[in-house]
MARBA-3410 file (N, C-alpha, C, O; in Angstrom, 1 decimal):
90
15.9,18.1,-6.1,14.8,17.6,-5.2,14.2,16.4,-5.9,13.8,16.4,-7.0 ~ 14.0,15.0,-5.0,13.3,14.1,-5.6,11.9,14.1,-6.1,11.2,15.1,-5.9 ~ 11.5,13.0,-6.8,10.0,13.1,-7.0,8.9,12.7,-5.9,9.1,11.7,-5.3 ~ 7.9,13.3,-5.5,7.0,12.8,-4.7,6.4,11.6,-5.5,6.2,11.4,-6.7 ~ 6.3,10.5,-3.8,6.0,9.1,-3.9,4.7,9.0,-4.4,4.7,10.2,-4.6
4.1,8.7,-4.5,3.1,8.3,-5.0,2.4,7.8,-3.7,3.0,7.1,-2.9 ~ 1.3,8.1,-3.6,0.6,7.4,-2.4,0.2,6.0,-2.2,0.2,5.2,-1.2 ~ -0.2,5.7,-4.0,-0.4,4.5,-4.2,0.7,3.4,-3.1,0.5,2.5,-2.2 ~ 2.1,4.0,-3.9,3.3,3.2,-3.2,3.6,3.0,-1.8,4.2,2.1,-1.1 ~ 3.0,4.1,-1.7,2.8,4.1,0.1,2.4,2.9,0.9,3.0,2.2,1.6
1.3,2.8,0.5,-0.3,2.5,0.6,0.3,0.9,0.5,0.3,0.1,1.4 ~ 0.9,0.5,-0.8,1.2,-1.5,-0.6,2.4,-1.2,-0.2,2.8,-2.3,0.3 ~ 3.1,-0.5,0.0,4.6,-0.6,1.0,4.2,-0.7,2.1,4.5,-1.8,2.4 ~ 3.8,-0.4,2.7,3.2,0.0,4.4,2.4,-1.4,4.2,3.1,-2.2,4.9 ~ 1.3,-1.9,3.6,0.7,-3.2,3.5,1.8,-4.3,3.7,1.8,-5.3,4.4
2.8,-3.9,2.9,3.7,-5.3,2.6,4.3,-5.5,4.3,4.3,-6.6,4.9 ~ 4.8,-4.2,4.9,5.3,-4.6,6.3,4.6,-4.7,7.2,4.9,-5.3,8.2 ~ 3.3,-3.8,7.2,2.6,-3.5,8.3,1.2,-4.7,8.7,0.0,-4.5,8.4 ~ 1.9,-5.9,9.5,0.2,-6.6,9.7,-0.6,-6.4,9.8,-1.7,-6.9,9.3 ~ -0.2,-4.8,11.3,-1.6,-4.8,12.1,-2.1,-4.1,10.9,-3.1,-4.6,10.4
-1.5,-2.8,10.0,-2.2,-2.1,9.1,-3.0,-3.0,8.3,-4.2,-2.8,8.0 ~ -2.3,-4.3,7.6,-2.9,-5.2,6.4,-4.1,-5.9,7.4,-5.1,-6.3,6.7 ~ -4.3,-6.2,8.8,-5.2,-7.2,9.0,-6.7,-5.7,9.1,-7.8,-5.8,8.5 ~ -6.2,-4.5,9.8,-7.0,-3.0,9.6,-7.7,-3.2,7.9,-8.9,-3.4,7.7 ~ -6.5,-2.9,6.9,-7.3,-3.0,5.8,-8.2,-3.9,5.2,-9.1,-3.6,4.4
-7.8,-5.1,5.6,-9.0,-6.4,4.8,-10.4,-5.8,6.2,-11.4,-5.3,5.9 ~ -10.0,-6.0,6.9,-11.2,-5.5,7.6,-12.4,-4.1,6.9,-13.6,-4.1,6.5 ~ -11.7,-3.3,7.0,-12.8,-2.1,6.4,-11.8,-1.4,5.4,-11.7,-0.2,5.7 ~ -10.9,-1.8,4.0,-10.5,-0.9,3.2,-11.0,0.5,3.1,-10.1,1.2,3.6 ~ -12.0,1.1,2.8,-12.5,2.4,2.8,-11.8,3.0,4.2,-10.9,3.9,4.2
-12.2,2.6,5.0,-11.6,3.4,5.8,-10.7,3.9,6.1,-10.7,5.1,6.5 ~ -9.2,2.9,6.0,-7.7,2.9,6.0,-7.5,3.5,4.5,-6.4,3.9,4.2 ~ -8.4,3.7,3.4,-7.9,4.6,2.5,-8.2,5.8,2.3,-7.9,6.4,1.3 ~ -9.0,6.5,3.6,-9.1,7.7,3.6,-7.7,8.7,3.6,-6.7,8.5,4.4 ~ -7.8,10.0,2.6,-7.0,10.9,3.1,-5.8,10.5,1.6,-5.0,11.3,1.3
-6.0,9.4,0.8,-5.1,8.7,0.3,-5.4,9.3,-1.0,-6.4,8.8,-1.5 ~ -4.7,10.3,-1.9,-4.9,10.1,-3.4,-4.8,8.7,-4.2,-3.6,8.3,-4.1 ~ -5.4,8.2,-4.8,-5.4,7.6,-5.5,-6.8,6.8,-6.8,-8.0,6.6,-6.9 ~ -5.8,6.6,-7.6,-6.8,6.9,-9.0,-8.2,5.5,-8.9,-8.6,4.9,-7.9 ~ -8.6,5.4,-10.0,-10.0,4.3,-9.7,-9.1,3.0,-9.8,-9.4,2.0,-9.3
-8.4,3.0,-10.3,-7.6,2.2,-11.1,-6.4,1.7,-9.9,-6.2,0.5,-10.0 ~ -5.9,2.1,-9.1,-5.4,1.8,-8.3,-6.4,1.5,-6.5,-6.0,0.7,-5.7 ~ -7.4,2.3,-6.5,-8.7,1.5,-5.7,-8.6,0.4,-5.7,-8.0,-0.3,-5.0 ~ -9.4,-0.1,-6.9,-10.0,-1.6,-7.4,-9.0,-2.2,-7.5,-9.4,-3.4,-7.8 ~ -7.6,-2.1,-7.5,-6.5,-3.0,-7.0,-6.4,-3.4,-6.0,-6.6,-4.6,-5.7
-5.8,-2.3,-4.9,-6.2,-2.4,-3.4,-7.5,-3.6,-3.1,-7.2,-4.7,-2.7 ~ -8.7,-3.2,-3.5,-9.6,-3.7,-3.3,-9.9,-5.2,-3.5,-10.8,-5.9,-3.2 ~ -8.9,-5.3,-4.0,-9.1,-7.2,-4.9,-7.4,-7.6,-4.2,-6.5,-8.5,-4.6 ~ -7.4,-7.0,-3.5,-5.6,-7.7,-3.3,-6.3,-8.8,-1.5,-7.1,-8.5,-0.7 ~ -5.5,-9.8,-1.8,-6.2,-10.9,-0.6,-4.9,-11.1,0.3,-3.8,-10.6,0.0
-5.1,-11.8,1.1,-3.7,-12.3,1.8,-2.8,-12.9,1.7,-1.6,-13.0,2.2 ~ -3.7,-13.6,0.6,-2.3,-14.7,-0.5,-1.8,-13.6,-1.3,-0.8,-14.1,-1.9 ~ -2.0,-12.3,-1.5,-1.4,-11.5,-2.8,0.0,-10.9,-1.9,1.0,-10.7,-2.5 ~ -0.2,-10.8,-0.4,1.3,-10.7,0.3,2.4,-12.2,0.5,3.6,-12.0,0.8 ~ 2.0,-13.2,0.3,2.4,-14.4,-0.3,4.4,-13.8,-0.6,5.4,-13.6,0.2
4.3,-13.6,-1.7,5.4,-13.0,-2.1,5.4,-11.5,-2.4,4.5,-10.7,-2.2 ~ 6.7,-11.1,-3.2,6.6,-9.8,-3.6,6.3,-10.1,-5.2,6.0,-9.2,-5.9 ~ 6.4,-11.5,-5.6,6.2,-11.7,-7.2,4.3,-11.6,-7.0,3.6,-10.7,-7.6 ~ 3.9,-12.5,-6.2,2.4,-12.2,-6.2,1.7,-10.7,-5.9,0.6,-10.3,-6.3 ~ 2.7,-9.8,-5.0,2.3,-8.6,-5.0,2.5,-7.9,-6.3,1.6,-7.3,-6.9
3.7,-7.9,-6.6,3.9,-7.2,-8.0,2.7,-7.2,-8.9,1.9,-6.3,-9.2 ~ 2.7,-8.6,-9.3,1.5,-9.3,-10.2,-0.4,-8.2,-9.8,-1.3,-7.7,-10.5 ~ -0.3,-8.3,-8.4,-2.0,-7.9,-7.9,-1.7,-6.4,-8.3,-2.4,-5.7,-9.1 ~ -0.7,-6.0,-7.9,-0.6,-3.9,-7.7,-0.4,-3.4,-9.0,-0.6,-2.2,-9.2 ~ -0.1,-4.4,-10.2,0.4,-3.8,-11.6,2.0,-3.2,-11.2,2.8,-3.1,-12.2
2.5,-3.0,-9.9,3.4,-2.4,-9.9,5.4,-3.1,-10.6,5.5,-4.3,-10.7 ~ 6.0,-2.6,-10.8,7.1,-2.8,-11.1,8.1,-3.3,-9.7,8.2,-2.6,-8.7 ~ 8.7,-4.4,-9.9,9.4,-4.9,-9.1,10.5,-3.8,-8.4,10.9,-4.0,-7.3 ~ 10.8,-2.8,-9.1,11.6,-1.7,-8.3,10.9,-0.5,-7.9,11.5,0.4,-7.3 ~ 9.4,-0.5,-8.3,8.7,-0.2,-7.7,8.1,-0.1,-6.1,7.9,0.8,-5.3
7.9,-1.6,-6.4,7.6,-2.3,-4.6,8.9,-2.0,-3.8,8.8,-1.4,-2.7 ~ 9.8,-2.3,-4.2,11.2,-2.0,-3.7,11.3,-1.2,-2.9,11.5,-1.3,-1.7 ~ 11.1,0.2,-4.0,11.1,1.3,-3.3,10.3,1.6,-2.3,10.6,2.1,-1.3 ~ 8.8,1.2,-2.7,7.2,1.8,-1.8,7.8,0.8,-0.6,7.7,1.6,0.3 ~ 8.4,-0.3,0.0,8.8,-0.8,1.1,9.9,0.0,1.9,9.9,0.5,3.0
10.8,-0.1,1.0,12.1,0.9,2.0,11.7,2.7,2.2,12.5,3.5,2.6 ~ 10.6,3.0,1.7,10.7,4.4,2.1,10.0,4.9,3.3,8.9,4.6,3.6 ~ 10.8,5.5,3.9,10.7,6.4,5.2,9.1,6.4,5.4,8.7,5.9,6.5 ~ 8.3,6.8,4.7,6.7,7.2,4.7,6.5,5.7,5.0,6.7,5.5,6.2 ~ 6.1,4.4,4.3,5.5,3.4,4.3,6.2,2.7,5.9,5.4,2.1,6.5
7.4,2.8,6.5,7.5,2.6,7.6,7.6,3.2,8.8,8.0,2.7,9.9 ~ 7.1,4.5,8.3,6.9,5.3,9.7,6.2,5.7,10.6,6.4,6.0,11.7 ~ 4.5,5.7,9.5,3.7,5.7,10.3,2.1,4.9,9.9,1.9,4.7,8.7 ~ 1.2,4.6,10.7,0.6,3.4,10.2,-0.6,3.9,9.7,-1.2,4.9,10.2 ~ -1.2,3.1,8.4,-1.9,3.9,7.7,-3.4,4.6,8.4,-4.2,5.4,7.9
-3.6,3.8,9.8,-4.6,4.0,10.1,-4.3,4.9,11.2,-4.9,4.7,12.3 ~ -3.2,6.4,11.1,-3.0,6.9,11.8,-3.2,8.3,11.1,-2.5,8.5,10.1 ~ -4.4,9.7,11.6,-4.5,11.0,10.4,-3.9,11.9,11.3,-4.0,12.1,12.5 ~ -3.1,12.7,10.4,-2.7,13.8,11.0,-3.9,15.1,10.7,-4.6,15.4,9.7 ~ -3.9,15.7,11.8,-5.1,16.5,12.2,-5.0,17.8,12.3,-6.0,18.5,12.6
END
């Protein structure tokens, strides 16, 4: 059985492809991160990431702390393109 993803990775995978989600989150972050584990430390990343930080995947890497096969992954997985972060299951 694999490892569960990390929400974090969700969370900038889904940003990296999802406009309507990324133009949702600069609008009201809190809100689009409800529901979302994630540590203080990965918040205040989110929170400081701009429009230029989707620029590339080198400037995303750079904003998220994350590892280039990191983003990799949090983009091609099933979760980050399946459903939109401002969508809760009830």
């Amino acid at each position: 059985m694999s490892e569960r993803i990390r929400d974090y990775l969700i969370v900038v995978g889904h940003l990296w492809i999802g406009d309507e989600c990324r133009d949702a989150f600069f609008k009201n972050p809190n809100s689009v991160l409800i529901g979302f584990k994630l540590t203080q430390d990965e918040k205040e990343r989110l929170h400081k990431l701009t429009d230029a930080s989707f620029s590339s995947m080198e400037l995303l890497v750079e904003a998220t702390g994350l590892e280039y096969d990191e983003l990799r992954e949090a983009i091609d997985h099933p979760r980050a393109r399946m459903r939109h972060l401002t969508t809760r299951k009830r």
